[in-house]
C-alpha positions in Angstrom: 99.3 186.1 -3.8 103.2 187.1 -4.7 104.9 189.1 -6.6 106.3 188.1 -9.9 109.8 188.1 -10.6 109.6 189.1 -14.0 107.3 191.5 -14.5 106.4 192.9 -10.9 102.9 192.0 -11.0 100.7 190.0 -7.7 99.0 186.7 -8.3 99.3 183.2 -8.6 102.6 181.9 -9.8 104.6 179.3 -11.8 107.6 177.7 -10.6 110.0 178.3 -13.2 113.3 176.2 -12.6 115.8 179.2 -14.2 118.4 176.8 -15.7 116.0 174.0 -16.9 116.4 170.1 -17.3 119.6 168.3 -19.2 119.7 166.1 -21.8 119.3 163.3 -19.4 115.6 164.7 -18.4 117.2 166.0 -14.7 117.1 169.9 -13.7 120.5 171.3 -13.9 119.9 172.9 -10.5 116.9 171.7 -9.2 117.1 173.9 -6.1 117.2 177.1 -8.6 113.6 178.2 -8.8 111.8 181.9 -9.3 108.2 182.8 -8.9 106.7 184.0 -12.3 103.1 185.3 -13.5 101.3 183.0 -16.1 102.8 185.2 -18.6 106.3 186.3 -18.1 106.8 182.2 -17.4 105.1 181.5 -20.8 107.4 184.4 -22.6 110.5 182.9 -21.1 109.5 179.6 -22.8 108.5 181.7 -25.9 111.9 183.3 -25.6 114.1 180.2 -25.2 111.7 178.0 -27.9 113.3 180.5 -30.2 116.8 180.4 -29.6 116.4 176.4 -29.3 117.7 176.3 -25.8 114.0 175.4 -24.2 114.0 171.4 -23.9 116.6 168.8 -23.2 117.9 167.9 -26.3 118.9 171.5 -27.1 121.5 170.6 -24.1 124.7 169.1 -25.2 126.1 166.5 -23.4 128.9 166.9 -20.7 130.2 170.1 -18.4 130.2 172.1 -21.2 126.9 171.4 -22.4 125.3 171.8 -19.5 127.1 175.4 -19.0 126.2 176.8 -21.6 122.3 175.6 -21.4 122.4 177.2 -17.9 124.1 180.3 -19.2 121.5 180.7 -22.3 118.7 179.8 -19.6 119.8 182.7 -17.3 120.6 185.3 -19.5 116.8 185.1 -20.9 115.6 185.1 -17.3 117.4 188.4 -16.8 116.4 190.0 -19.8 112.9 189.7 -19.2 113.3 190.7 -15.2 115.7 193.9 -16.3 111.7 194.9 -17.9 110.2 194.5 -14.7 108.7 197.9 -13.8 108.5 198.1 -10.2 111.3 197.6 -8.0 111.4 193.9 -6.6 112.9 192.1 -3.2 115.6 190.0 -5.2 117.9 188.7 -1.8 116.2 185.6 -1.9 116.7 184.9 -5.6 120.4 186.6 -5.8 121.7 184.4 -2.5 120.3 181.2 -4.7 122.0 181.9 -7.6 125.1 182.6 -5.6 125.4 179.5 -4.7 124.5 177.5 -8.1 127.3 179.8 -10.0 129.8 178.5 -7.7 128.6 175.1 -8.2 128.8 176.0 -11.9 132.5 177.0 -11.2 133.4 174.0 -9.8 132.6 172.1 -12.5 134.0 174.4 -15.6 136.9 174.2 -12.8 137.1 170.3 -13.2 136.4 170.2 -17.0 139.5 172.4 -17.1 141.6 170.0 -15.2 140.7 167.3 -17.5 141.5 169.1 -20.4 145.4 170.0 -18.7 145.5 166.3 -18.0 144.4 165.2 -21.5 147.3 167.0 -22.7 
């Protein structure tokens, strides 16, 4: 049993990979994964169903595509852990997004350099 990252609660969890797949059927950041209850992971789905950002095809092609699907994808994540009632250990979950935002940099940093060269 663990503790759920979006609502606080212990039991079984789901995987959820935070940023999802691309349009090419890949997870954006495969390594990018939180523990969720049953139902927070089936209200984040709920959540991103309605904005359209939930399956593959909602992901445009390219850097910029794939930004802003893992933006969307985040921001719901966060929305439904800022409801979490108790207070949770989030190190382990902080450190790997640390790390996939800089990844993220690096390519919005390259997609800007190809823009300046396009020029």
């Amino acid at each position: 049993m663990s503790i759920c990252l979006g609502c606080g609660g212990h039991g079984p969890l789901h995987r959820h990979h935070v940023t999802g797949r691309g349009c090419d059927g890949n997870y954006l950041d495969p390594e990018l994964l939180v523990g969720l209850c049953w139902t927070c992971h089936h209200d984040v789905h709920d959540i991103l169903r309605t904005i359209g950002c939930d399956s593959p095809g909602s992901v445009a092609p390219g850097v910029a595509g794939r930004l802003t699907a893992r933006l969307l994808r985040l921001a719901v994540l966060l929305g439904v852990m800022a409801t979490a009632e108790s207070v949770l250990d989030l190190r382990a979950f902080l450190d790997d997004l640390s790390r996939a935002v800089d990844t993220w940099s690096q390519e919005a940093d390259q997609l800007v350099t190809q823009a300046g060269t396009a020029s």
